[in-house]
Structure formats: C-alpha cells, structure tokens
C-alpha positions, 0 to 999 in steps of 0.5 A: 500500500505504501509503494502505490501511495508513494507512487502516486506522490512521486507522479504528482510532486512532478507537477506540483507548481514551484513557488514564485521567485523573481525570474534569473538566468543563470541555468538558462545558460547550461545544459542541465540535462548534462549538468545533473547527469555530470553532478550525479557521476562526480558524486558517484565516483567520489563518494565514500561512505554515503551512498551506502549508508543511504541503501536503507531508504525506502526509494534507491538513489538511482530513482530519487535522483531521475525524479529530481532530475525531470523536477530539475529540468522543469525548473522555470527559474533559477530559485526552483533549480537551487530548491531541487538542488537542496532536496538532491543535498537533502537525498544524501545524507551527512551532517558534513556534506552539504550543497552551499548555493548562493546566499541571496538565493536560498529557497528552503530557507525562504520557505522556511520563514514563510510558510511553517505551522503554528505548532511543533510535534514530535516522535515517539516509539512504539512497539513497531512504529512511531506515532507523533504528538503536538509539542508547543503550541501558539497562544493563538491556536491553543483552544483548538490545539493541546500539547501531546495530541496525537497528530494523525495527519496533514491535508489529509496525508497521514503522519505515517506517510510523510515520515516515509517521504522524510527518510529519502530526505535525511541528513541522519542514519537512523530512521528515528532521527528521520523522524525528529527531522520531519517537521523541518524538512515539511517547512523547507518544502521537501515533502509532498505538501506545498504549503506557498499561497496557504492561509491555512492547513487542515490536519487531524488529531486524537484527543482522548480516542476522539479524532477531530478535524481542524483548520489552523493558520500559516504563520512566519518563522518570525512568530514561532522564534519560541520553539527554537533551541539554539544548539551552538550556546556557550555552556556558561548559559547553560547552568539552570539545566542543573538547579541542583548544582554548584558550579565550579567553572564557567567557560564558553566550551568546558563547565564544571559543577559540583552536585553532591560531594560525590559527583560532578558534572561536565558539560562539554558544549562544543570542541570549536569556538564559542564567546566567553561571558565578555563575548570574546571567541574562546576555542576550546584549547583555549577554554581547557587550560583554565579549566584543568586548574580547577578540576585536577583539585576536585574530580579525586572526591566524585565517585560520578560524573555527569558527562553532558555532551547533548547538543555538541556539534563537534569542532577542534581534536577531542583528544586532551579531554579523552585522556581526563576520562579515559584510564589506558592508553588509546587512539581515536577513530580511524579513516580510510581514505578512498582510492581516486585519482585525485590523491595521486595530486600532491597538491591535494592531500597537502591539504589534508588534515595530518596530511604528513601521515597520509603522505607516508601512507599514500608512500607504502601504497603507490599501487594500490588496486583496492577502493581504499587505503588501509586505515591511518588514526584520525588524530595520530600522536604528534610524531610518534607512528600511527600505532602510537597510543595516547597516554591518559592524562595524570589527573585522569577521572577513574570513576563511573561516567553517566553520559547526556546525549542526542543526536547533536552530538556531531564529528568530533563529539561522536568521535569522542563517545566512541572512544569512551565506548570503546575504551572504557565501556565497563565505566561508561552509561549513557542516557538520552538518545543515540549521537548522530554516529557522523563523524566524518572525517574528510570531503572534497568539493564537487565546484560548478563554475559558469563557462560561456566558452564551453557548449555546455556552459559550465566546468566542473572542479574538484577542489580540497575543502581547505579553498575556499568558494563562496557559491554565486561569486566565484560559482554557482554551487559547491557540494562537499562529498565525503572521500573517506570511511570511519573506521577502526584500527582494523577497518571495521567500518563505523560510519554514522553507525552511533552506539544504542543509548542505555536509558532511553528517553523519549521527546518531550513537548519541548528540547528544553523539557527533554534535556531537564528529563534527561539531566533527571535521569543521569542525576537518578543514577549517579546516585545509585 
C-alpha cells in the first residue's frame, strides 16, 4: 500500500507548481540535462561512505535522483533549480556534506520563514512504529490545539506517510532521527505538501480516542522564534539545566559543577569556538587550560560524573579531554581514505588534515588496486607512528561516567563517545538518545563554475575543502562529498553507525523539557 501511495506522490510532486521567485538566468545558460547527469557521476565516483549508508531508504538513489532530475529540468527559474538542488543535498545524507548555493538565493530557507505551522510535534516509539504528538503550541491556536495530541495527519496525508517521504530526505542514519527531522524538512518544502499561497492547513488529531478535524493558520518563522533551541550556546548559559548544582567553572566550551560531594558534572558544549561571558571567541584549547586548574583539585572526591555532551556539534581534536576520562592508553577513530585519482595530486592531500601521515601512507601504497587505503588514526600522536597510543592524562577521572546525549552530538563529539565506548565501556552509561554516529572525517568539493566558452556552459572542479568558494561569486554551487570511511584500527567500518543509548528517553513537548528529563535521569543514577 505504501509503494502505490508513494507512487502516486512521486507522479504528482512532478507537477506540483514551484513557488514564485523573481525570474534569473543563470541555468538558462547550461545544459542541465548534462549538468545533473555530470553532478550525479562526480558524486558517484567520489563518494565514500554515503551512498551506502543511504541503501536503507525506502526509494534507491538511482530513482530519487531521475525524479529530481525531470523536477530539475522543469525548473522555470533559477530559485526552483537551487530548491531541487537542496532536496538532491537533502537525498544524501551527512551532517558534513552539504550543497552551499548562493546566499541571496536560498529557497528552503525562504520557505522556511514563510510558510511553517503554528505548532511543533514530535516522535515517539512504539512497539513497531512511531506515532507523533503536538509539542508547543501558539497562544493563538491553543483552544483548538493541546500539547501531546496525537497528530494523525496533514491535508489529509497521514503522519505515517510523510515520515516515509522524510527518510529519502535525511541528513541522519537512523530512521528515528528521520523522524525528529520531519517537521523541518515539511517547512523547507521537501515533502509532498506545498504549503506557498496557504492561509491555512487542515490536519487531524486524537484527543482522548476522539479524532477531530481542524483548520489552523500559516504563520512566519518570525512568530514561532519560541520553539527554537539554539544548539551552538556557550555552556556558561547553560547552568539552570542543573538547579541542583554548584558550579565550579564557567567557560564558553568546558563547565564544571559540583552536585553532591560525590559527583560532578561536565558539560562539554562544543570542541570549536564559542564567546566567553565578555563575548570574546574562546576555542576550546583555549577554554581547557583554565579549566584543568580547577578540576585536577576536585574530580579525586566524585565517585560520578555527569558527562553532558547533548547538543555538541563537534569542532577542534577531542583528544586532551579523552585522556581526563579515559584510564589506558588509546587512539581515536580511524579513516580510510578512498582510492581516486585525485590523491595521486600532491597538491591535494597537502591539504589534508595530518596530511604528513597520509603522505607516508599514500608512500607504502603507490599501487594500490583496492577502493581504499588501509586505515591511518584520525588524530595520530604528534610524531610518534600511527600505532602510537595516547597516554591518559595524570589527573585522569577513574570513576563511573553517566553520559547526556542526542543526536547533536556531531564529528568530533561522536568521535569522542566512541572512544569512551570503546575504551572504557565497563565505566561508561549513557542516557538520552543515540549521537548522530557522523563523524566524518574528510570531503572534497564537487565546484560548478559558469563557462560561456564551453557548449555546455559550465566546468566542473574538484577542489580540497581547505579553498575556499563562496557559491554565486566565484560559482554557482559547491557540494562537499565525503572521500573517506570511519573506521577502526582494523577497518571495521563505523560510519554514522552511533552506539544504542542505555536509558532511553523519549521527546518531550519541548528540547528544553527533554534535556531537564534527561539531566533527571543521569542525576537518578549517579546516585545509585
């Protein structure tokens, strides 16, 4: 019934109208049937992990790319062409590998601001499905709406069927997280429902075992800033998450509090960059050598500690941090980069991160006839050879360690989960949700560059990430595509592959509420 229902969908969604946006000429210019058809080979042969994790969706990459290429052609402007090149972005899932398009040209987002509902809802487990609830809820909506009704369906299209569509547009592995993502990728327009021109949606709810049928306006994104939680907060604005807790340091990535005498609480808001309480950008080397001060005359006294890295989307080596917490020597996560011509070009890995080890390794496989290098460390230890392990740091924390996590633990912080994982797994609980397990490591850029002296009107470069390109001045788009695998030290391949959570917790109506859940629960069983 699904694949006739979506069927269906994909025959009207070719013939759903673009919203309006003023007329350009840029791909006016191009041969875009060569151009996709270019766009999908150069993915195709650089691709090294995506195309794979993407195998279990319910539609094969072979038919959602021909469908957006007949959306692609029938574009009638410039704005509709870089809408179907976002949905092309959105098909390919990565938190890392994103098509950019020129600012002043964003589709999606423009839909987004325009066009959303005047409620949130989420997901939640069943014994073999998910079901979805209302979350917040306007004020000018809320004798209609209740938060936590069960949401049935939009425009007479059910819950279940759009969050189907939602897992061929995901950026996450996992099916769940596909489902927490449904409500944004409905707002950027890559669902069946056009909400353009619309003063109001009908949708169905349960309230008590009673279905109702309701009319709800379209509101701006302007009116529903409230249901927004900004993931990228200095840790410092953070602390009423913890009421019962005296902190010890407040730093802009690292802060330490105290919430009995035999706990500790961490929380780790991001390894990248992030402004103090002056407003100055700190980075997160930067940020741990206050912090070293204050915890190496506090954490001896915590048989716990409340670990809090939901949110955390990653940035600088996570290593000084891993070796606080973990009591033998290891190594992070391991790459494999893939075999293409391009790591023939000395100019290209020299811009690789490690790129001296990378050199030795490319050195001992000249000619290599598999598709990937054998695995090097991703942070290997400065000089050392990359079976060299990291030593634990002196002030190493040896007691249990509960840790706080969603699926916005991202890069470098999944990394860093993994080596708790792998390292000390016996120490280690977790509660909350899975990480989004991406943390990959390197990607090149597919460039498109207008060309009149062509016949086609375009050239295609590959180029390092390292360069860099601003879509719509130097080219029409860029699409970072990942070039390598996450792996072990044995290759076994961990590419968004995140680890199961120990205690689950379910959304919530609001991010807030299930953080304040979730630190409630990690508190519960610190004390035990």
């Amino acid at each position: 019934m699904k694949k006739i229902l979506f069927s269906i969908f994909l025959t009207i969604s070719l013939q759903l109208p673009f919203p309006a946006y003023a007329k350009a000429a840029l791909f006016d210019a191009l041969d875009k049937n060569k151009l996709f058809d270019d766009l999908i080979a150069y993915v195709e042969r650089l691709d090294a992990e995506i195309l794979t994790i993407r195998r279990n969706r319910p539609e094969s990459w072979k038919q959602t790319t021909t469908r957006l290429k007949q959306l692609f052609l029938n574009a009638k402007n410039d704005e509709d062409a870089y809408l179907v090149l976002q949905m092309l972005d959105a098909t390919y899932p990565g938190l890392h590998t994103k098509i950019s398009v020129p600012q002043n040209i964003n589709p999606s987002l423009s839909l987004f601001q325009k066009f959303q509902l005047p409620f949130t809802f989420y997901p939640k487990r069943n014994d073999l499905s998910i079901t979805f609830f209302v979350g917040q809820v306007l004020d000018g909506v809320k004798d209609l709406l209740k938060a936590d009704d069960e949401l049935l369906a939009i425009e007479n299209i059910s819950l279940q069927d759009l969050y189907h569509d939602a897992l061929i547009f995901c950026d996450y592995a996992q099916p769940y997280q596909c489902a927490q993502e449904l409500r944004n990728n409905f707002h950027f327009g890559f669902l069946r429902i056009n909400l353009k021109d619309r003063k109001t949606v009908h949708i169905t709810i349960k309230r008590n075992n009673v279905q109702n049928s309701l009319v709800v306006p379209i509101v701006s994104q302007e009116k529903t800033k409230m249901f927004y939680t900004s993931t990228k907060s200095s840790c410092f604005e953070e602390s009423k998450r913890y009421s019962n807790a005296k902190p010890l340091y407040l730093g802009s990535e690292l802060c330490l509090y105290e919430a009995r005498q035999n706990i500790g609480i961490l929380r780790v808001s991001s390894f990248a960059t992030l402004k103090n309480k002056g407003g100055k950008e700190v980075s997160f080397q930067e940020d741990l050598e206050p912090f070293l001060a204050i915890w190496k005359n506090n954490y001896k006294k915590w048989k716990t500690l409340i670990l809090d890295i939901t949110g955390n989307g990653g940035g600088d080596v996570p290593v000084p941090l891993t070796a606080l917490l973990v009591t033998q020597p290891f190594q992070d996560q391991w790459v494999r980069f893939k075999n293409i011509p391009e790591f023939k070009d000395p100019l290209f890995f020299k811009q690789l991160y490690n790129a001296d080890v990378f050199v030795a390794t490319l050195s001992k496989n000249k000619n290599l006839k598999g598709d990937f290098y054998p695995p090097i460390p991703q942070f290997p230890v400065s000089g050392g050879e990359i079976t060299a392990l990291y030593d634990p740091h002196p002030n190493v924390f040896s007691g249990r360690i509960v840790t706080m996590v969603d699926r916005n633990c991202i890069s470098s912080c999944s990394g860093f989960l993994w080596t708790l994982h792998r390292y000390d797994q016996e120490r280690l609980i977790t509660v909350g949700q899975p990480d989004s397990g991406d943390s990959t490591y390197e990607r090149m850029n597919i460039v498109v560059f207008q060309d009149p002296l062509r016949p086609e009107g375009y050239r295609i470069h590959v180029l390092p990430t390292k360069f860099e390109i601003r879509a719509g001045r130097q080219s029409l788009f860029h699409w970072k595509v990942s070039v390598a695998l996450t792996t072990d030290k044995n290759g076994t391949v961990y590419s968004m592959k995140p680890d199961p959570v120990d205690y689950w917790i379910d959304d919530k109506t609001s991010h807030r509420e299930w953080l304040l859940q979730t630190y409630k629960q990690a508190y519960a069983i610190a004390n035990q």
